[in-house]
C-alpha positions in Angstrom: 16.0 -26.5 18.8 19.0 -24.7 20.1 18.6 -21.2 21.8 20.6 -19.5 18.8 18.2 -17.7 16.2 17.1 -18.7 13.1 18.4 -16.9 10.9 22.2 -16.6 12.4 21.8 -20.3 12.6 20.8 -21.1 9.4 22.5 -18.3 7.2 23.8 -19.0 4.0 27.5 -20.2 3.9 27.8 -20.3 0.0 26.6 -18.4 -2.5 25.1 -21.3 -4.0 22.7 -21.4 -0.8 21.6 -17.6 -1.1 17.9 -17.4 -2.2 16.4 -16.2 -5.0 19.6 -13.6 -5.6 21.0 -16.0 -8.9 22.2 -13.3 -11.1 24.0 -11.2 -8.3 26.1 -14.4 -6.9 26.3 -16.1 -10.0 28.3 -12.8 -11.3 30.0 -12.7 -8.2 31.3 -16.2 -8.0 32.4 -16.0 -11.5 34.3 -12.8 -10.3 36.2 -14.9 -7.8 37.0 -17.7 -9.6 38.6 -15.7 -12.5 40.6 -14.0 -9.9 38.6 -10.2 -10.9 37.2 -9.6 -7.7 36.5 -5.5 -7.5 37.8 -3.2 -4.7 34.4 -2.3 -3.5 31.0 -3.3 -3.9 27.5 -2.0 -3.2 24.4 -4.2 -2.7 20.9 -2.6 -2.1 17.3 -3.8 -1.8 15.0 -4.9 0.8 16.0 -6.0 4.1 16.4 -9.9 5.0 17.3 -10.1 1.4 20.8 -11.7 1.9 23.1 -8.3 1.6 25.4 -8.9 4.4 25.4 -12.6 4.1 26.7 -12.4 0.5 29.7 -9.6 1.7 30.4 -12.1 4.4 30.5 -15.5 1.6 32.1 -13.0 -0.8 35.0 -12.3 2.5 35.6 -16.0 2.9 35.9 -16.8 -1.4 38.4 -14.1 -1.3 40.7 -15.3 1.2 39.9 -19.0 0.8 43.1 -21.1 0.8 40.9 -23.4 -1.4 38.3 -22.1 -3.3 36.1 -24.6 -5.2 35.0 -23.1 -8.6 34.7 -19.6 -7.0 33.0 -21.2 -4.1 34.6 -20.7 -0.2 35.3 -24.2 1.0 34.4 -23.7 4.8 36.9 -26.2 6.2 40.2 -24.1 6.1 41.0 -21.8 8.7 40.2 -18.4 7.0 36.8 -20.0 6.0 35.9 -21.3 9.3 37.4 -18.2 11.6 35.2 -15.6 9.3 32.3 -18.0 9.8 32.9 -17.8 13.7 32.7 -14.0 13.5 36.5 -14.0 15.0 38.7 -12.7 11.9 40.0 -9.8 12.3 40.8 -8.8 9.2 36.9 -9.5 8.8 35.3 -5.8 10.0 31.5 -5.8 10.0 30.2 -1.7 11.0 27.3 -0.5 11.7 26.9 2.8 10.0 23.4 3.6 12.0 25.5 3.6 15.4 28.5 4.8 13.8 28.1 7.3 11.1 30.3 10.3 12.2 33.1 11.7 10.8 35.7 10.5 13.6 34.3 7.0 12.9 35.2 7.4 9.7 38.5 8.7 9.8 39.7 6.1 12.5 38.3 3.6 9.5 40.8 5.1 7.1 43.5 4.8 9.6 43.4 1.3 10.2 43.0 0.8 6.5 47.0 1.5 5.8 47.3 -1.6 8.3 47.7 -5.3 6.0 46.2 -7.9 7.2 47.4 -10.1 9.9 45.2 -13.4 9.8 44.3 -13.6 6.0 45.1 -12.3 2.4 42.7 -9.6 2.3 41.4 -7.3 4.3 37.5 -6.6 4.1 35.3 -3.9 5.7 31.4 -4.7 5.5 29.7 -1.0 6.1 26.1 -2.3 7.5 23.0 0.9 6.2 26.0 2.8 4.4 23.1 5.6 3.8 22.9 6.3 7.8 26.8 8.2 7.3 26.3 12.1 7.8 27.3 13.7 4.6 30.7 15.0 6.0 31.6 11.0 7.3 30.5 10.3 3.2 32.6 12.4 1.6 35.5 11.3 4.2 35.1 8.0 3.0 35.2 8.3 -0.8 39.1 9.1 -1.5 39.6 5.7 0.3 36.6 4.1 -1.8 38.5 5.5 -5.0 42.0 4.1 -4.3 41.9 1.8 -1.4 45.2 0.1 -1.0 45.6 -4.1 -3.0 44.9 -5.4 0.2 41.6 -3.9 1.7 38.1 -4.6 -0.1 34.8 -2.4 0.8 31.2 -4.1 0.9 28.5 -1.5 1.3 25.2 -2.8 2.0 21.9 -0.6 2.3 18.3 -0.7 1.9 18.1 2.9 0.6 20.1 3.4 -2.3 18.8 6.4 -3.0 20.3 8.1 0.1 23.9 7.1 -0.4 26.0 9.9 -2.3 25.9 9.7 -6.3 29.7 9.7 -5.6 29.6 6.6 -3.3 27.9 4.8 -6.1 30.0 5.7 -8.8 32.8 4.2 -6.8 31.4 0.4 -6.1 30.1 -1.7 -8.6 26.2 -2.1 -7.7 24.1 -5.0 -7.1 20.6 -5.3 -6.8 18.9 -7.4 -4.5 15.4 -8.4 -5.5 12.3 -8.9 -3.0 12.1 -12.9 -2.5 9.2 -14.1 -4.0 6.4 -16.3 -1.8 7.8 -20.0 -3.0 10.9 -18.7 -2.4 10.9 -17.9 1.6 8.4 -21.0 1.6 10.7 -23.1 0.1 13.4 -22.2 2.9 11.4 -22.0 6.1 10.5 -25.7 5.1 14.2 -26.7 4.8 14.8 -25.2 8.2 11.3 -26.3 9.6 12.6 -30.1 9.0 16.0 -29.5 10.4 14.5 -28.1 13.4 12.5 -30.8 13.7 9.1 -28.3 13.2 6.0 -30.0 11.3 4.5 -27.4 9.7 2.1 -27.9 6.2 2.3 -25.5 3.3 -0.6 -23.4 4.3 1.3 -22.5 7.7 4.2 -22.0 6.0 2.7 -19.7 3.8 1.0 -17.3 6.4 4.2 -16.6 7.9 6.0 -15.9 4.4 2.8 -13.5 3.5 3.2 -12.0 6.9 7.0 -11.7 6.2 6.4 -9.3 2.8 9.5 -10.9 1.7 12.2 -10.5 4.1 13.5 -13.9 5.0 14.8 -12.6 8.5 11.7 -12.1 9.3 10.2 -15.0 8.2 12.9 -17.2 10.0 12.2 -15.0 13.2 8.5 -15.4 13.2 9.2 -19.5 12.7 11.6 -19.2 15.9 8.8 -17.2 17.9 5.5 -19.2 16.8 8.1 -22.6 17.6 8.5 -21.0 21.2 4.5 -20.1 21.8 3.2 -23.3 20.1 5.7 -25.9 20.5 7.0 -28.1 17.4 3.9 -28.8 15.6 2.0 -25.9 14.3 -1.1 -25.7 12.3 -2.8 -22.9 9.9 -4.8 -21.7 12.7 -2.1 -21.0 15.5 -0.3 -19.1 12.9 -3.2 -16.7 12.0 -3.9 -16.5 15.8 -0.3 -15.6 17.2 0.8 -13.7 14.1 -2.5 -11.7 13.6 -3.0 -12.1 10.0 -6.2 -12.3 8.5 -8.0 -15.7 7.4 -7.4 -15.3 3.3 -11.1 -16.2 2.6 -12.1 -13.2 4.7 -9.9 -11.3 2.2 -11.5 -13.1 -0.7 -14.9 -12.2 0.9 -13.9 -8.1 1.0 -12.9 -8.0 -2.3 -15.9 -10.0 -3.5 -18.3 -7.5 -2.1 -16.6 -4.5 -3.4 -17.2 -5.9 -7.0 -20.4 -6.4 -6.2 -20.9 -3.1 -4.9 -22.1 -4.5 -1.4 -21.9 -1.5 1.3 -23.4 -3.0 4.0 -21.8 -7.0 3.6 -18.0 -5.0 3.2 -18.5 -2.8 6.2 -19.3 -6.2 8.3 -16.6 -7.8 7.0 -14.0 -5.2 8.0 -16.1 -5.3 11.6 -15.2 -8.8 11.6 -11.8 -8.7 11.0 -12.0 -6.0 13.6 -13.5 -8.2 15.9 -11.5 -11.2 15.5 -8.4 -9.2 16.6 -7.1 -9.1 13.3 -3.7 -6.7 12.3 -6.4 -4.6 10.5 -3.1 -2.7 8.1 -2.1 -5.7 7.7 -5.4 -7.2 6.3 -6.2 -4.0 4.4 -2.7 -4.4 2.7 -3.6 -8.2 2.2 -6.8 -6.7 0.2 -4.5 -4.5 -2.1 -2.6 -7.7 -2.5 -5.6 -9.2 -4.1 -6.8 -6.4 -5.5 -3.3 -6.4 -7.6 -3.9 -9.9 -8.2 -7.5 -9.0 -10.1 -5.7 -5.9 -11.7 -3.1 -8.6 -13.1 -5.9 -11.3 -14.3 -7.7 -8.2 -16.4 -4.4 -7.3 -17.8 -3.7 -11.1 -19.2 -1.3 -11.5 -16.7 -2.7 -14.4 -14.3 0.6 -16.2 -14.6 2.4 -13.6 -12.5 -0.9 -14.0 -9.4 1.0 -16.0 -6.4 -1.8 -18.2 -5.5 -3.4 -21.7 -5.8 -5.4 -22.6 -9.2 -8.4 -23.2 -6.6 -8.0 -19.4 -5.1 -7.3 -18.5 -9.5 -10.7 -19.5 -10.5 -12.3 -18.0 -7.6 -10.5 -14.5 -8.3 -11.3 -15.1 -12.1 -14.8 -15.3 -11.3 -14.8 -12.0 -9.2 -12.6 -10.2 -12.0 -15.5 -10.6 -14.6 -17.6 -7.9 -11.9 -14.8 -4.7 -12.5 -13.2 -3.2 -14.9 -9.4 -2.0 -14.5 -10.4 1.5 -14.0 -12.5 0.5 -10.7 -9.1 -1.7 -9.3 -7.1 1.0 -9.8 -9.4 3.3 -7.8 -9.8 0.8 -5.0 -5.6 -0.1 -4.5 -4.9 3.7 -4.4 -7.9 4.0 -2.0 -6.8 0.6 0.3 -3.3 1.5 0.1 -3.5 4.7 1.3 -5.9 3.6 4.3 -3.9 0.8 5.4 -0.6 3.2 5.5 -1.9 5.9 7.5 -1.3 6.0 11.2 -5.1 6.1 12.9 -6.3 5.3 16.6 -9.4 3.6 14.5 -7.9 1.7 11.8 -11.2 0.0 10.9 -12.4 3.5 10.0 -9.9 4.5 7.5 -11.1 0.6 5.9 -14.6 1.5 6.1 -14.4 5.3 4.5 -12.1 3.2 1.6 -14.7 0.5 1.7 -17.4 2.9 1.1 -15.8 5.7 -1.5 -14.6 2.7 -3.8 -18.0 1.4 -4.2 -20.4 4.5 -4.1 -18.0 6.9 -6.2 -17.9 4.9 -9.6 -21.8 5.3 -9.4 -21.8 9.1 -9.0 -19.8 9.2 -11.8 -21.9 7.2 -13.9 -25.1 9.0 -13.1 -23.3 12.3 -13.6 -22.5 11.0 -17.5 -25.8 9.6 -17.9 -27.4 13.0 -17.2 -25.3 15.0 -19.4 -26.4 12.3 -22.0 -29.8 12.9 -21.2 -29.3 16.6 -21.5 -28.3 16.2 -24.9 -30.6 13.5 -26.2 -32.1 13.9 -29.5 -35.6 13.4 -28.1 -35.0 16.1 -26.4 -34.4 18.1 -28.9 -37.2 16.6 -31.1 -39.5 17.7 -28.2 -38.3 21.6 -28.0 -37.3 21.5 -24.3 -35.1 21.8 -22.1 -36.6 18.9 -19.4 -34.6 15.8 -19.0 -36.3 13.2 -20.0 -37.0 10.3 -16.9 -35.0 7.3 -17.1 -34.6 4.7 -14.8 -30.8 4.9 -12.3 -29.1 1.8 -11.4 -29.1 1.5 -7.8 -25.7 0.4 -6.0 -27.2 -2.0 -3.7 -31.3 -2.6 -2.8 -30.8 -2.1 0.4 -28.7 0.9 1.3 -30.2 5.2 0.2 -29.0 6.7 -2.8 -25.8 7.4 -3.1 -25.0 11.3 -2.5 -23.1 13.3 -5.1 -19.3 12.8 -3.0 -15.9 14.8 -3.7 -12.6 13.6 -4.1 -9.3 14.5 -4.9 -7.8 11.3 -6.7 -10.3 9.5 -9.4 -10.4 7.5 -12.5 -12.5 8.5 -15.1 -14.5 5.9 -15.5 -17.4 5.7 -19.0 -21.0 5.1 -18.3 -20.5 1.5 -20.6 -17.6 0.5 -18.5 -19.1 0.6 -14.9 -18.7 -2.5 -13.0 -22.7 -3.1 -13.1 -22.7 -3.2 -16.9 -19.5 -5.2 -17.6 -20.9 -8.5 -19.3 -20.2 -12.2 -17.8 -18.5 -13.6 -20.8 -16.8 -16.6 -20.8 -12.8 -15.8 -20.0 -9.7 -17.3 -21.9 -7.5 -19.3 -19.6 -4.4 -16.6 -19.5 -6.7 -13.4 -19.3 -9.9 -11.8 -18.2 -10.9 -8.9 -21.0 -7.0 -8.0 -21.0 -7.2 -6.0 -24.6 -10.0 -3.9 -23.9 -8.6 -2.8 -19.8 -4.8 -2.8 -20.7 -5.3 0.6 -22.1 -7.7 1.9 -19.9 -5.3 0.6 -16.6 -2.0 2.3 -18.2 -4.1 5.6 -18.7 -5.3 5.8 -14.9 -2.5 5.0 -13.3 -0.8 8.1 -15.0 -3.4 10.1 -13.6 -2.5 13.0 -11.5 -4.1 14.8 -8.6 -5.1 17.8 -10.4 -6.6 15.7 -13.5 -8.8 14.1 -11.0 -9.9 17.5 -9.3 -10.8 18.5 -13.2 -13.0 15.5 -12.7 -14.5 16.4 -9.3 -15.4 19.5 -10.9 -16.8 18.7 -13.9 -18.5 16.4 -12.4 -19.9 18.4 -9.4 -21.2 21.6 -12.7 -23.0 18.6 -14.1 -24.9 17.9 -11.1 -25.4 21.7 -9.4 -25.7 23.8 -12.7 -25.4 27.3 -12.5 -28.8 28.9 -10.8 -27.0 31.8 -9.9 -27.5 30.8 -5.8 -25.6 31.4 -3.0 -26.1 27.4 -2.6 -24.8 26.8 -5.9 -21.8 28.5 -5.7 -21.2 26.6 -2.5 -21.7 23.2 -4.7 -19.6 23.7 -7.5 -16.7 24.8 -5.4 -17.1 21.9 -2.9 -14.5 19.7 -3.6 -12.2 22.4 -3.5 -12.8 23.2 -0.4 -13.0 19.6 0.5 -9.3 18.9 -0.8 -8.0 22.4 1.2 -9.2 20.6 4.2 -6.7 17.9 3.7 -4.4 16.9 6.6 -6.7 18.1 9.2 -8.8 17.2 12.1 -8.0 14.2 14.2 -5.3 11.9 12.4 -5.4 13.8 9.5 -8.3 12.1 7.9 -11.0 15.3 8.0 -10.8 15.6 4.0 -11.1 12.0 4.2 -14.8 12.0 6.8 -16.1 15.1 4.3 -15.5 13.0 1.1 -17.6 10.0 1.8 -21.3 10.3 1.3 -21.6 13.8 2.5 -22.8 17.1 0.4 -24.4 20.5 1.6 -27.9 20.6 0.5 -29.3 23.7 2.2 -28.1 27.4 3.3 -30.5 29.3 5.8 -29.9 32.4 7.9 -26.1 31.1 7.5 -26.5 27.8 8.4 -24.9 25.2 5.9 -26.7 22.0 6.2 -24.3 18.9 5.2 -26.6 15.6 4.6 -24.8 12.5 5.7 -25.9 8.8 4.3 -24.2 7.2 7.6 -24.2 7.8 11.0 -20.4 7.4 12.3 -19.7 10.2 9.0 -22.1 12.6 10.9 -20.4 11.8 13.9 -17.0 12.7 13.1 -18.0 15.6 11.7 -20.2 17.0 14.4 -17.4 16.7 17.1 -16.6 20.2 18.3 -13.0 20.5 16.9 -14.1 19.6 13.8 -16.6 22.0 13.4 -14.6 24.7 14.9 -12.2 23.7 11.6 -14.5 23.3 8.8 -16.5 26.7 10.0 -13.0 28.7 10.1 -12.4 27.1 6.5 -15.4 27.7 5.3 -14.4 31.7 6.3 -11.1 32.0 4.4 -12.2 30.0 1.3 -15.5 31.4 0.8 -15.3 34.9 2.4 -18.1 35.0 4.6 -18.6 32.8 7.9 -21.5 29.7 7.5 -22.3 28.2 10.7 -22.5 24.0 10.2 -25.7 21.6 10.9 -25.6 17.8 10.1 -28.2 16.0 9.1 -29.2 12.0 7.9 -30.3 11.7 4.4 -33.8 9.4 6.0 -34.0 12.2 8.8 -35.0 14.9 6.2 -38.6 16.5 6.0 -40.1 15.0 2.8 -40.4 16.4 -0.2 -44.2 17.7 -1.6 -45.9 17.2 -5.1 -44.0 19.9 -7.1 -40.3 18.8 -6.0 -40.4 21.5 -3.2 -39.7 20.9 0.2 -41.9 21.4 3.1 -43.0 24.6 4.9 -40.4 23.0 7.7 -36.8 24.1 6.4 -34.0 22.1 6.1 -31.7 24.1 8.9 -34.7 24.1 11.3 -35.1 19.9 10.6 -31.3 19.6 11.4 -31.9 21.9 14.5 -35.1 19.4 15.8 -32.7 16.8 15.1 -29.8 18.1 17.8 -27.7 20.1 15.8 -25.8 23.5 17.6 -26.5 26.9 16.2 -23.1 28.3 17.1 -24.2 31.6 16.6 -26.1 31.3 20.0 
């Protein structure tokens, strides 16, 4: 292997060779060979796409002294000096380094010049978004009316940063994302000219890792190549890249249908422990989770995976309903983006609100059915009638009545504890009756889902005229007005999962917790300082804050009541600061 990189090495030199960009160089070799070529061009998408490859084959067609159906030959001298980077009629810029006005302006200078080496001059503008507004505007007029000899090749990955007026100058191009068999495809066409062994499963790490950048992909090749010599197996790539073992993924996602707490907090501790890129392997579980979302929609032909990994996922989409994988990729999407000094807790508090929120919401419905029962009626009273809750998992407390800002409304019959194992068609997994029910939560916005919280909260803490109650009803509320704060951000995030205040006495809010490391975020002294001085403005009187653990509390007596020991004195035995002291 020679010390040049991949991907300078290897880069396309026709457009047939391009990947997975068939529409954009088919239209553009067509362009060339019927002699239409444009003035200027724009092409945007992702980077490692092929953007300034194509404006560099598009620079050689152009001035080819032998073009071959639209196609550059490579062999004459304008081929082969534009190849070799040393035409200079052939100007690549970097607008990120050189985005000014005076860069501009000397550009328009020295595009009155005609070329000297070829027919046609050709500026490729590199992140044409980076130019300052003034250095934009400077270049249009040129853009508009550029003299016969010069052609413009704008590339960016941020189309929606470049000038309306820019655009409406070029003629556009798209450049998709490259699919997984694509950048697999071409990693093992430069893995055997390089002289690498590397099986499928290796290759497809690094293309997963990649997100579909092909740059990337040939970069991390080149680097695993230097660490692990010319033979590289599965596990060396997982180790030296960071990415997480795909059945420890599979396992995740298995456990959240099956609304396992405990078994999905070990497995995020076990990624954690193994050293694994932990954004990377939550956005490696929204990857999967998608993959579900598509199965229950009828769309399993568009899941990237092997029909091995296919039945497996079928199996586990029979658990959820659309409504629950909708909840859990805004939930995992939103943890594995956020910048925390514990990644594995932002997992875990996702982890733990996807599972235990969808069975708040279904006790909440079944007791307002209950409320309105016609043996309830029949009976003259306004008792609820006992009847039997499904637990979320034998081992792990009730669930506590949670807040959040973003949910899916999810009906009592469609929870994922009540959705029946039927036998699933081959191309879909209950597609007609989720299709629907996906669409509508997806549209869902924030302040549809604090409706939600609400209602949801009245059914639960009705109306008894307390100073307790009030607090209740408007908790999630004062929840979401926490958002943003504490450390990272993520204080909205500690209070929403598994937490609710329970008692009020002498001023003194008592929170109950259902696990530890919640309680211990919130009773750090910052954080209390915050919620307290929240709890001022939005409420209008000051509550000092104890924390307590849900199996920590003082039990409750024959009539429902609680012992003569309050709740604020048990949190005090237990260690909590009166900060009124």
């Amino acid at each position: 292997m020679s010390g040049e990189v991949l991907y300078r090495k290897w880069r396309p030199q026709t457009f047939h060779e391009v990947v997975g960009q068939e529409t954009v160089t088919t239209t553009l070799r067509n362009a060339v060979r019927g002699q239409r070529v444009g003035h200027a061009y724009l092409f945007s998408g992702p980077r490692g796409t092929g953007k300034t490859s194509t404006g560099r084959i598009l620079a050689k067609a152009v001035n080819c002294l032998d073009p071959q159906e639209g196609e550059p030959c490579n062999t004459c001298e304008a081929c082969v000096s534009i190849t070799e980077s040393r035409c200079l009629d052939v100007v690549e810029i970097d607008a990120a380094s050189n985005r000014g006005i005076d860069d501009i302006r000397n550009l328009r200078e020295r595009v009155g010049y005609a070329a000297g080496t070829v027919r046609r001059k050709v500026y490729i503008i590199d992140e044409v978004h980076m130019l300052t507004d003034a250095a934009s505007n400077a270049l249009l007029k040129t853009l508009e009316e550029p003299p016969p000899h010069v052609m413009f090749v704008l590339a960016t990955t941020e189309l929606h940063k470049v000038l309306p007026t820019i655009v409406s100058r070029c003629q556009s191009f798209n450049f998709r994302r490259l699919g997984l068999a694509a950048v697999v495809d071409k990693l093992a066409r430069v893995a055997g000219r390089e002289g690498v062994t590397a099986n499928e499963d290796s290759l497809m790490l690094v293309s997963r890792a990649a997100s579909g950048s092909l740059r990337d992909a040939e970069n991390m090749l080149q680097q695993l190549v230097a660490s692990h010599g010319l033979v590289l197996s599965p596990d060396e790539v997982k180790a030296a890249l960071g990415v997480a073992d795909r059945a420890l993924v599979v396992q995740l996602v298995s456990h959240l249908a099956s609304q396992n707490v405990e078994q999905s907090l070990r497995t995020i501790n076990a990624a954690h422990q193994g050293g694994i890129d932990l954004r990377h392997f939550g956005r490696e579980v929204v990857a999967l989770l998608r993959a579900l979302l598509l199965m229950r929609s009828g769309c399993v032909d568009l899941v990237e995976a092997g029909d091995e990994e296919k039945t497996v996922l079928q199996s586990i989409a029979r658990q959820v309903d659309s409504a629950f994988l909708v909840r859990s990729i805004r939930l995992f999407s939103e943890a594995s983006n956020r910048d925390l000094a514990q990644q594995s807790l932002a997992l875990e508090l996702a982890s733990v609100d996807s599972i235990l929120r969808p069975a708040a919401l279904a006790r909440a419905t079944e007791q307002s059915e209950d409320a309105v029962s016609p043996e309830a009626g029949k009976q003259g009273t306004t008792h609820r009638q006992a009847k039997p809750r499904p637990s979320v998992e034998s081992n792990t407390p009730r669930a506590v009545p949670r807040t959040k800002t973003s949910v899916v409304p999810q009906p009592a019959a469609s929870t994922p504890a009540e959705v029946p194992h039927a036998t699933v068609p081959a191309g879909s997994v209950n597609a007609e009756q989720d299709a629907a029910l996906a669409a509508a939560s997806t549209r869902e916005s924030d302040a549809d889902s604090q409706s939600q919280d609400q209602a949801v909260e009245q059914e639960q803490f009705p109306d008894d005229g307390s100073e307790l109650g009030t607090v209740r009803r408007r908790w999630s509320e004062f929840v979401q007005s926490l958002r943003g704060l504490g450390a990272r951000g993520s204080l909205d995030a500690v209070l929403r999962s598994a937490c609710e205040p329970v008692s009020l006495d002498d001023d003194v809010l008592v929170l109950r917790f259902l696990h530890e490391f919640h309680k211990r975020k919130v009773e750090d002294e910052k954080a209390v300082q915050l919620i307290e001085e929240r709890l001022q403005s939005f409420y209008g009187r000051s509550y000092k804050v104890a924390c307590v653990l849900e199996q920590q509390l003082p039990s409750a007596g024959p009539d429902g009541s609680q012992k003569a020991e309050s709740l604020a004195d048990a949190a005090r035995r237990m260690g909590a600061r009166d900060r009124s002291k």
